[in-house]
VOPAKOL-201637 format. One record per residue (C-alpha): residue number from 1; x, z, y. Coordinates in steps of 0.02 Angstrom, whole numbers, plus 50000, padded with zeros to 5 digits. Example, Ala and Ser with C-alpha at 12.3 -4.5 7.8 and 13.67 -1.06 7.14 Angstrom:
! VOPAKOL-201637
1;50615;50390;49775
2;50684;50357;49947
! end
This chain:
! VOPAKOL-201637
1;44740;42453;37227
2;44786;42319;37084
3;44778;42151;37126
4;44644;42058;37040
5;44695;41989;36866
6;44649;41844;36782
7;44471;41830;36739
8;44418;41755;36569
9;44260;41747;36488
10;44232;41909;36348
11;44077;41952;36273
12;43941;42042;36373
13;43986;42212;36317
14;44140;42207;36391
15;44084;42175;36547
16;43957;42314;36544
17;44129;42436;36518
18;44234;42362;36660
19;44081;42392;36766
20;44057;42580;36706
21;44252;42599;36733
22;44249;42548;36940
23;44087;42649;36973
24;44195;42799;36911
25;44335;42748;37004
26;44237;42725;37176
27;44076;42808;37178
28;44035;42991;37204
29;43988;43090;37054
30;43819;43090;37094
31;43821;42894;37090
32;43930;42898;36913
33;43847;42800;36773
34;43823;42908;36635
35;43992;42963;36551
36;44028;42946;36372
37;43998;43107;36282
38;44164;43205;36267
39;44288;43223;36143
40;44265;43400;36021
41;44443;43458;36104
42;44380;43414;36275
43;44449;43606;36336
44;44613;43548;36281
45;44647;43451;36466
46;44695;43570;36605
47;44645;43428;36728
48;44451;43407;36758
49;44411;43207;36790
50;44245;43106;36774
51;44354;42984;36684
52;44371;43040;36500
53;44562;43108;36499
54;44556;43024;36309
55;44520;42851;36400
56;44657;42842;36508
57;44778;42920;36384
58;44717;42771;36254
59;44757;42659;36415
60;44928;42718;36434
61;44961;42698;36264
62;44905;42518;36271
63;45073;42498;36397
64;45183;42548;36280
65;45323;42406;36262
66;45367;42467;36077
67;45275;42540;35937
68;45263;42570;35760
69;45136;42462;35741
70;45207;42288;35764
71;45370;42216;35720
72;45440;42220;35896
73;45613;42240;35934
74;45664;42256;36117
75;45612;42093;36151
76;45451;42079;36098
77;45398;42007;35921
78;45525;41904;35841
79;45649;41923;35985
80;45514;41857;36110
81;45540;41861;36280
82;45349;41938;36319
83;45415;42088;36404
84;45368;42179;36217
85;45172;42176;36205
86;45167;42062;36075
87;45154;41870;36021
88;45038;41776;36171
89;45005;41658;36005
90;44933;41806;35913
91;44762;41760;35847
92;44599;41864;35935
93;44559;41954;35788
94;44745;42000;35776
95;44747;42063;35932
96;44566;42160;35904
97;44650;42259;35734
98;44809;42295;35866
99;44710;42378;35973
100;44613;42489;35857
101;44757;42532;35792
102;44817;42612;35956
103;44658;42678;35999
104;44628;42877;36021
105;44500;42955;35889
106;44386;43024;36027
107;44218;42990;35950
108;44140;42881;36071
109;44247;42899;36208
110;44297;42739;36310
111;44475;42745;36232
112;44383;42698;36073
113;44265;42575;36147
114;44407;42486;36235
115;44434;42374;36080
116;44303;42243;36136
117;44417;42196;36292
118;44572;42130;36189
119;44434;42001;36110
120;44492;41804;36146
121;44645;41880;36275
122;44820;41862;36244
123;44934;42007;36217
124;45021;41984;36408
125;44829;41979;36469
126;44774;42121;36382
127;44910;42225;36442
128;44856;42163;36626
129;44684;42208;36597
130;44726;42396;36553
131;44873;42405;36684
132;44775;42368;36826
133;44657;42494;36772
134;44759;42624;36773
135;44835;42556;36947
136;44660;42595;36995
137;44651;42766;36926
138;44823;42817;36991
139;44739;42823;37170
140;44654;42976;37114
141;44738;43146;37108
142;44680;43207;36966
143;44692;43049;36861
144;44874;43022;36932
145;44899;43202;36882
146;44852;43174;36698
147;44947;43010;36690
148;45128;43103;36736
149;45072;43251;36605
150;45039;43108;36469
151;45223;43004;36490
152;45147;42855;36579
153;45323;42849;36681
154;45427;42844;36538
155;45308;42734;36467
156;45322;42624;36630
157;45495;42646;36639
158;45526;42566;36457
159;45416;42432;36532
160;45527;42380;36676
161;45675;42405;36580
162;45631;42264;36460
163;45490;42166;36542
164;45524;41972;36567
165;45346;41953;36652
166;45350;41979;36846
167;45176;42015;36836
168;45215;42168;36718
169;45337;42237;36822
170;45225;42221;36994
171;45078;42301;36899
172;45200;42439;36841
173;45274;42475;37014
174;45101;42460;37084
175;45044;42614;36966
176;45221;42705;37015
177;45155;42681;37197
178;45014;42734;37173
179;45063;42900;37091
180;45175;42927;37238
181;45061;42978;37356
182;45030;43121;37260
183;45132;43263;37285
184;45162;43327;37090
185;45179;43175;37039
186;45337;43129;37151
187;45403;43257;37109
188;45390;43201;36934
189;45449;43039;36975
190;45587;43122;37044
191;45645;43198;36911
192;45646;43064;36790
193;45797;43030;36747
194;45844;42844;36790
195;45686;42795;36857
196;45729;42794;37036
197;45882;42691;37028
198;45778;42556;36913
199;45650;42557;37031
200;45771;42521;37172
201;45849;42381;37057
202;45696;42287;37075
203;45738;42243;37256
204;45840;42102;37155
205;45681;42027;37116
206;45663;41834;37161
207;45460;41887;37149
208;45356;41899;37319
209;45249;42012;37238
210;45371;42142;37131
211;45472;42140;37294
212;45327;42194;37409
213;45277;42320;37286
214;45460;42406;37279
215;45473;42412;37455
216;45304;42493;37460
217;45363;42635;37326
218;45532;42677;37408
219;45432;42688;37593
220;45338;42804;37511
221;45460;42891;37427
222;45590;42884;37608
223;45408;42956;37692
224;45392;43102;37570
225;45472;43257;37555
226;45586;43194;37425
227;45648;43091;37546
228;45842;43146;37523
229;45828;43090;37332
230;45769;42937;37382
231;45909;42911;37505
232;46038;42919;37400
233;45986;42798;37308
234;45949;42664;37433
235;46119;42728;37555
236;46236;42600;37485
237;46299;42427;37578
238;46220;42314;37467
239;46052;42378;37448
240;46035;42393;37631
241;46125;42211;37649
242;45988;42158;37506
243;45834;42247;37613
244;45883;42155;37769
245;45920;41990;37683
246;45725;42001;37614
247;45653;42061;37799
248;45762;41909;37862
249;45708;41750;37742
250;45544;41797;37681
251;45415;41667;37739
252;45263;41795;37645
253;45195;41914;37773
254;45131;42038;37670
255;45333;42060;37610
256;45397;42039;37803
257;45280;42206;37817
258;45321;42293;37676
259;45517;42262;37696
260;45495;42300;37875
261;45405;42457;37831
262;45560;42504;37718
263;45676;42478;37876
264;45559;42597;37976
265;45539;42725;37852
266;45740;42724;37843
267;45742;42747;38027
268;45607;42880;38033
269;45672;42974;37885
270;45741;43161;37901
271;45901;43161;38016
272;46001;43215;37886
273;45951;43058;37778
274;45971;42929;37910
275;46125;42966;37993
276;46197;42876;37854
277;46107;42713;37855
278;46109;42684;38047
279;46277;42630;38090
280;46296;42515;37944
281;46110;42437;37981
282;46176;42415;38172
283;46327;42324;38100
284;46203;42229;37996
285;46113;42159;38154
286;45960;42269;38136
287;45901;42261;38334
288;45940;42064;38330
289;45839;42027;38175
290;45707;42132;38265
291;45700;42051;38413
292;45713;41868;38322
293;45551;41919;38221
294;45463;42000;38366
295;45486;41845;38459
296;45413;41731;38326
297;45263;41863;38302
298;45212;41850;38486
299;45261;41670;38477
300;45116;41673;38318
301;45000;41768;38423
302;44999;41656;38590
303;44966;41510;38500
304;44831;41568;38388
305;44762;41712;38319
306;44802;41755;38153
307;44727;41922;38075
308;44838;41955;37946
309;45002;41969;38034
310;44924;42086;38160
311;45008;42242;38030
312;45173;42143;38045
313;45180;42147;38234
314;45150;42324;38233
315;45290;42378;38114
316;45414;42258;38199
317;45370;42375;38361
318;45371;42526;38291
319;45544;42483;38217
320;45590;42450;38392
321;45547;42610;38462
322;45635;42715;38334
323;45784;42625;38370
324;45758;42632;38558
325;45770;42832;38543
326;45909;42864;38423
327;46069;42932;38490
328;46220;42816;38532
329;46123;42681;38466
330;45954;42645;38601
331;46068;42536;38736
332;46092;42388;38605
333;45888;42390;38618
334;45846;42452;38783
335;45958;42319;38878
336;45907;42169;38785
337;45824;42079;38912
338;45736;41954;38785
339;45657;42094;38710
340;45590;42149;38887
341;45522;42012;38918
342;45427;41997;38747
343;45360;42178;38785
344;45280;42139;38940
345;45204;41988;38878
346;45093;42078;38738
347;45054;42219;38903
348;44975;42048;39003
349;44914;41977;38847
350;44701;41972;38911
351;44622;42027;38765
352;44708;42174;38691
353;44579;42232;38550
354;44645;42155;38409
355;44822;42205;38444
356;44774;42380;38496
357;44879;42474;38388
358;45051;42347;38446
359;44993;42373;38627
360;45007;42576;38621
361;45177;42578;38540
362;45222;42465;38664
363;45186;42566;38788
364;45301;42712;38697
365;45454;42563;38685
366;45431;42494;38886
367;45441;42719;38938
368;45595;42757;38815
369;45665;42583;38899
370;45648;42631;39041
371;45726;42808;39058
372;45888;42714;38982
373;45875;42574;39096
374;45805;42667;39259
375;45838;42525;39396
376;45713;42393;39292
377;45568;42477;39387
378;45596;42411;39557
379;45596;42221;39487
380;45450;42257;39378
381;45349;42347;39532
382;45359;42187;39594
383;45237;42128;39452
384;45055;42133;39474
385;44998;42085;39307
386;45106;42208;39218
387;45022;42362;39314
388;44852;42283;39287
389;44898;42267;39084
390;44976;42448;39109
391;44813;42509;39160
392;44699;42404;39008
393;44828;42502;38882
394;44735;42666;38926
395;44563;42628;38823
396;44655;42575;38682
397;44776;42731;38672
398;44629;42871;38703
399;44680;42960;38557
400;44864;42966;38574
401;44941;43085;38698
402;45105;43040;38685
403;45056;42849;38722
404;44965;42877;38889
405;45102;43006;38956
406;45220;42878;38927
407;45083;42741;39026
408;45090;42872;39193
409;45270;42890;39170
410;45307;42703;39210
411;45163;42692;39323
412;45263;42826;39412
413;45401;42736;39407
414;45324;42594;39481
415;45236;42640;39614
416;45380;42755;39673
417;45460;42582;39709
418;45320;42512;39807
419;45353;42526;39995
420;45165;42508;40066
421;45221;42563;40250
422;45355;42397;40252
423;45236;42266;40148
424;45118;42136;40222
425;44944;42186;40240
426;44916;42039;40080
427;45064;42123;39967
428;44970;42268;40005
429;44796;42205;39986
430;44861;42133;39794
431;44918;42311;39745
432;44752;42400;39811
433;44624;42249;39703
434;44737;42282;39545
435;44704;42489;39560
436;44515;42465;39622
437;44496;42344;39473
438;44553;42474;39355
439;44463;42629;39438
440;44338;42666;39294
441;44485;42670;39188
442;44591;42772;39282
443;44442;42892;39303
444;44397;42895;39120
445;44594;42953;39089
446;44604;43080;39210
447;44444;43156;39154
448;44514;43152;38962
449;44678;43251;39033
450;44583;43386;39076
451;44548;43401;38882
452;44729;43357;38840
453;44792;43506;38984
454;44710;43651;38883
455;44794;43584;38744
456;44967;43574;38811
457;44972;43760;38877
458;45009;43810;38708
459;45166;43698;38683
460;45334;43732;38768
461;45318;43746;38957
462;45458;43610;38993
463;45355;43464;38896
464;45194;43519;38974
465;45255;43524;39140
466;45351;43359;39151
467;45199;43269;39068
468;45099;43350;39217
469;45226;43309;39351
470;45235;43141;39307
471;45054;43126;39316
472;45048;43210;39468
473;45174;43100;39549
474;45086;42924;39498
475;44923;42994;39581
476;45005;43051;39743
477;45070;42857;39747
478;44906;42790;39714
479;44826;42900;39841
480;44972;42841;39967
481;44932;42669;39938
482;44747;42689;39948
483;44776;42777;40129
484;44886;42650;40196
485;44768;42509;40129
486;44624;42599;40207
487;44710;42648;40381
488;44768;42456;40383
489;44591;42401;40361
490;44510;42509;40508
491;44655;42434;40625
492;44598;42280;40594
493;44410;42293;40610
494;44342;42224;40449
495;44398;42082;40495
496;44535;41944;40396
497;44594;41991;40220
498;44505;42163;40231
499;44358;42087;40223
500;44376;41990;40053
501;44329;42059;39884
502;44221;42194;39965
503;44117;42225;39813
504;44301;42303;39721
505;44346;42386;39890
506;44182;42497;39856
507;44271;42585;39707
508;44429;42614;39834
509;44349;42781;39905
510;44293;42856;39748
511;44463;42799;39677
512;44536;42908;39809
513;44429;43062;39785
514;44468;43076;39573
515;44643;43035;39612
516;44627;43207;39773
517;44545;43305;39628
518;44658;43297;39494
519;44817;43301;39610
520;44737;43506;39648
521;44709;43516;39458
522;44864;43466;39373
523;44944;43538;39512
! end
């Protein structure tokens, strides 16, 4: 979606247009206000829209750097530096006679009525005006379809290749984005010749805003199936030195994200793409800038709470974990005990919602840490607060399998280590309030396995069965504990600790018969 340009005042009927435009753009067609009649060689478009095609094809010409009509020479009028749209001292009714010059004979279409917005704007604002409409548009298929078949990239292209305005060259990467998450369109995109490499040129930016929008196109470009293409052109040192560089310094967290998001989606990207990148990004410091950030972010979040870099916790984690599982590179991660410590802070952070989404992948990171670093479970076993924000993780990952097989495979882990038979009856007690605490929980999970089981008989036996096992093997500890807690108790009467925090002892025995049950189950 554009970002909102500069708003100023135009005669009424202009406003009436702009207003028609974003009720096509975001309504239903049932909600559309009434569309211009169509143009006699309507048929002529292969692409059905409920924008007129002759509207946004009038818009598109309205981009184009150089023309005919003016005097222009790659500069802009009289060797300006304008980016090529014109003299910004050009009188309104200059301007007005531009346009309708440019305009598409489509009786009565909105390409022709567009004339009335260039009224008492400046050529760089006019240009805005129609580029963020088409940024707009380019979130639709269809429209984003038409666009590619009418030139808008070369005419975006020529744009970037001579623009001097940063705003120019965000808008135009911002419509290049947008037709990127379209499937024919990347591919067009793809095939332009040159376009890719200018795009990734723009990384040199010194603009917060051109630079967020670049490293929003090549994420989505590294995401797609294109994603070799795209590769190449981002593989060598200095673009990857320039990508970290911008992750590293930039102050803007909507950039720290989006460069952050190019780092993961060169991590995540097909194994034939990434095995180039990785050993130069480790030599770049990659798992130390991580960890730096991470460490500020939770820093951020203990302090206050600050909604807009929720997103950039969650991509500095996911970043994590897809270094924490590649091959020959995971132990530079996984035995960084700063980052372990920073993990298990946001698992005993009390209130979880907001960070929901950080709080799952965590759980991913602390399980793929773990089975590299096996002897960190009998130190964490040790603590209680950990297993108790373990067990409030489950809520927040209900949808994601993967997440809460990886939460019973280090609750496995822990409570393997936990010797009940040798502790004191008040270690003991500590580890059965935490688990009695968390019963609903632990009940609401098991009963959504049973779902997830049916599921899992149709993948390969060796997954299914380890998730199960390790399952299987956390409830036989629980259940252990439970019996030793409850034998201790009837030894002693009732009487001393036993008899404290009775009303969370009552969940202990139905705790015990779920856990029974779904031993036999997933057994």
């Amino acid at each position: 979606m554009a970002l909102e340009s500069k708003s100023n005042p135009i005669e009424e009927e202009h406003q009436d247009e702009v207003d028609d435009v974003e009720e096509e753009i975001h309504h239903d067609e049932d909600e559309l206000a009434r569309n211009p009649s169509a143009p006699p060689d309507y048929e002529f478009f292969e692409i059905t829209t409920t924008v007129d095609p002759s509207y946004i094809i009038s818009l598109i010409r309205k981009l184009i750097p150089i023309d005919s009509v003016t005097s222009r020479d790659s500069r802009g009028v009289n060797g300006s530096d304008d980016g090529g749209r014109g003299d910004t001292n050009q009188t309104a009714e200059e301007n007005e006679d531009e346009c309708e010059k440019m305009d598409v004979v489509n009786d009565g279409s909105r390409g022709g009525e567009d004339k009335d917005t260039c009224r008492g704007l400046t050529g760089d604002e006019v240009w805005e005006e129609h580029g963020c409409v088409l940024w707009d548009l380019a979130a639709s298929r269809t429209h984003a379809e038409l666009m590619v078949q009418n030139l808008v990239l070369e005419v975006l292209m020529a744009n970037l290749m001579v623009s001097q305005s940063a705003r120019v060259t965000e808008i135009c990467l911002g419509i290049i984005g947008n037709l990127a998450c379209h499937e024919a369109p990347m591919k067009h995109i793809v095939s332009a010749n040159g376009l890719i490499s200018t795009i990734v040129d723009q990384l040199f930016s010194d603009d917060t805003q051109c630079l967020a929008e670049a490293c929003r196109l090549l994420t989505l470009g590294l995401q797609g199936s294109e994603c070799c293409t795209w590769s190449e052109a981002v593989q060598s040192e200095h673009i990857l030195c320039r990508i970290i560089w911008i992750a590293e310094n930039t102050l803007n967290p909507q950039l720290l994200e989006k460069s952050l998001g190019l780092v993961l989606a060169i991590l995540e990207s097909q194994k034939e793409a990434s095995c180039t990148f990785i050993p130069f990004l480790m030599k770049l410091g990659i798992p130390s800038l991580l960890i730096n950030l991470l460490d500020f972010e939770m820093s951020r979040l203990t302090e206050e709470r600050v909604p807009e870099r929720y997103s950039v916790l969650d991509v500095i984690l996911r970043a994590v974990e897809a270094l924490s599982i590649l091959d020959g590179h995971s132990q530079e991660i996984c035995s960084s005990k700063k980052l372990l410590q920073l993990v298990c802070d946001l698992i005993k952070l009390p209130d979880k919602a907001e960070v929901a989404s950080s709080c799952v992948t965590v759980a991913v990171l602390i399980a793929n840490i773990m089975s590299d670093m096996p002897n960190l479970a009998s130190e964490m076993s040790q603590d209680l607060p950990f297993l108790q924000g373990l067990l409030e993780v489950f809520p927040l990952a209900s949808d994601d399998v993967e997440a809460r097989c990886a939460l019973w495979s280090i609750i496995a882990r822990l409570l393997i280590r936990v010797k009940e038979n040798d502790m004191s009856l008040s270690s003991l007690h500590q580890y059965v309030l935490v688990l009695a605490r968390k019963s609903e929980i632990i009940e609401d999970d098991l009963i959504n396995r049973q779902l997830d089981n049916s599921c899992e008989e149709t993948k390969d036996l060796t997954g299914s069965c380890s998730k199960s096992n390790t399952r299987s093997t956390a409830l036989k500890r629980i259940v252990s504990i439970l019996n030793q807690w409850t034998a201790s108790k009837d030894s002693l009467g009732g009487g001393g600790v036993a008899g404290e925090h009775s009303a969370d002892e009552l969940n202990v025995g139905r705790l015990l018969d779920c856990c029974r049950k779904h031993i036999d189950f997933t057994e």
